[in-house]
C-alpha positions as CSV (number, residue, x, y, z in Angstrom):
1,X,7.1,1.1,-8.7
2,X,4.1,-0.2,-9.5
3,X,0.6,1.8,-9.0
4,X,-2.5,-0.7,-7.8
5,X,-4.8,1.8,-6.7
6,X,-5.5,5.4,-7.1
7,X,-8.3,7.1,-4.6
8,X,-8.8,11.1,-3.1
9,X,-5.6,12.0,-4.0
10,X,-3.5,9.2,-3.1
11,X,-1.7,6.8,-4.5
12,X,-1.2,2.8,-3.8
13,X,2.2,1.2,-4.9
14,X,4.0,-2.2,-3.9
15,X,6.5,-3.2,-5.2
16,X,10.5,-5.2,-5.1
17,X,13.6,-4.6,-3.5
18,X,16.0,-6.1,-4.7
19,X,18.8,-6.9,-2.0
20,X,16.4,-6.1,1.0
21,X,15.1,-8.3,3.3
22,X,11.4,-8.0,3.5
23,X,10.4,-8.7,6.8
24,X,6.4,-7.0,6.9
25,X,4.1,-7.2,4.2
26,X,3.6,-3.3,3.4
27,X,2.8,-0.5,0.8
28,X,3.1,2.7,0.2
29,X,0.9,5.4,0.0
30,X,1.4,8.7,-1.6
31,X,-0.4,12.3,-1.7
32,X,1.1,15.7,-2.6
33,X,4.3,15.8,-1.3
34,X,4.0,13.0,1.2
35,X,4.4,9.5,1.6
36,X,3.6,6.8,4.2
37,X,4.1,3.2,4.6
38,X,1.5,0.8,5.9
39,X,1.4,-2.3,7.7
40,X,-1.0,-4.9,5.5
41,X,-1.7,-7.3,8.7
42,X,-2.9,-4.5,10.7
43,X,-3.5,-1.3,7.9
44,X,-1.2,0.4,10.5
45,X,1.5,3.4,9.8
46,X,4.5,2.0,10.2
47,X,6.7,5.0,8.6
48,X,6.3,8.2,7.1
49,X,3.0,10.8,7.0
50,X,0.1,11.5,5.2
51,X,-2.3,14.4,5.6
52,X,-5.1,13.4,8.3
53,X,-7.7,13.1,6.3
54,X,-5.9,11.4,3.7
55,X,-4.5,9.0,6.4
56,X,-8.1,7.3,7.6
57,X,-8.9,6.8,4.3
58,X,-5.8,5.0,3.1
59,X,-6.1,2.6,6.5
60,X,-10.3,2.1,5.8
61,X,-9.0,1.3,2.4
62,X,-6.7,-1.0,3.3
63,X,-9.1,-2.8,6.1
64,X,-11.5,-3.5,3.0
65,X,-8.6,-5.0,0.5
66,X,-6.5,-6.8,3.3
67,X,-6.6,-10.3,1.5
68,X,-6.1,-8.4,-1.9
69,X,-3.0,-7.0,-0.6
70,X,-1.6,-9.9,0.7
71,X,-2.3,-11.9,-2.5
72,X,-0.5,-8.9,-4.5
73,X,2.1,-8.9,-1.6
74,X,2.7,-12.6,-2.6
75,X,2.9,-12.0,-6.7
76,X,5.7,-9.1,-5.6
77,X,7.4,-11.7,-3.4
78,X,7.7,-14.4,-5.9
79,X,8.7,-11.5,-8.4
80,X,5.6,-10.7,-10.1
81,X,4.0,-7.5,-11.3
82,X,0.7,-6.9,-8.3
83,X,-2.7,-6.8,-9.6
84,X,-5.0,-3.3,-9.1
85,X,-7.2,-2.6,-6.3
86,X,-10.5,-1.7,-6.3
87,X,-10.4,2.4,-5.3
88,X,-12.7,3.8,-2.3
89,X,-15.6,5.7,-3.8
């Protein structure tokens, strides 16, 4: 699964199912032992858990790259490896 950002102790991935409809733009985010997967239209959770802290900065993250998700959301759709994001600092 490929990484496109790395920030706080969490990391971004996107990345291909093949065989599953994909219905919602997403990605994942993960830290320690937990994961999470966000909306990209509205940096909302949609499944999973992150530690609180961890969480806000994953969505204000998200809220700042929206159209560079989308555009890496688009290379994964049309089966191409997703371009790294800019980390918070």
């Amino acid at each position: 699964m490929p990484e496109i950002s790395r920030f706080f102790g969490v990391i971004i991935r996107m990345y291909w199912e093949p065989n599953v409809p994909r219905n919602m733009a997403h990605f994942h985010a993960y830290c320690q032992d937990e994961c999470a997967v966000f909306s990209i239209e509205t940096s909302e959770l949609i499944a999973g858990s992150l530690p609180k802290r961890h969480l806000r900065l994953v969505i204000a993250w998200a809220e700042l790259h929206r159209e560079e998700l989308l555009e890496d959301w688009k290379l994964i759709d049309s089966g191409r490896e997703p371009k790294c994001i800019k980390p918070l600092q």
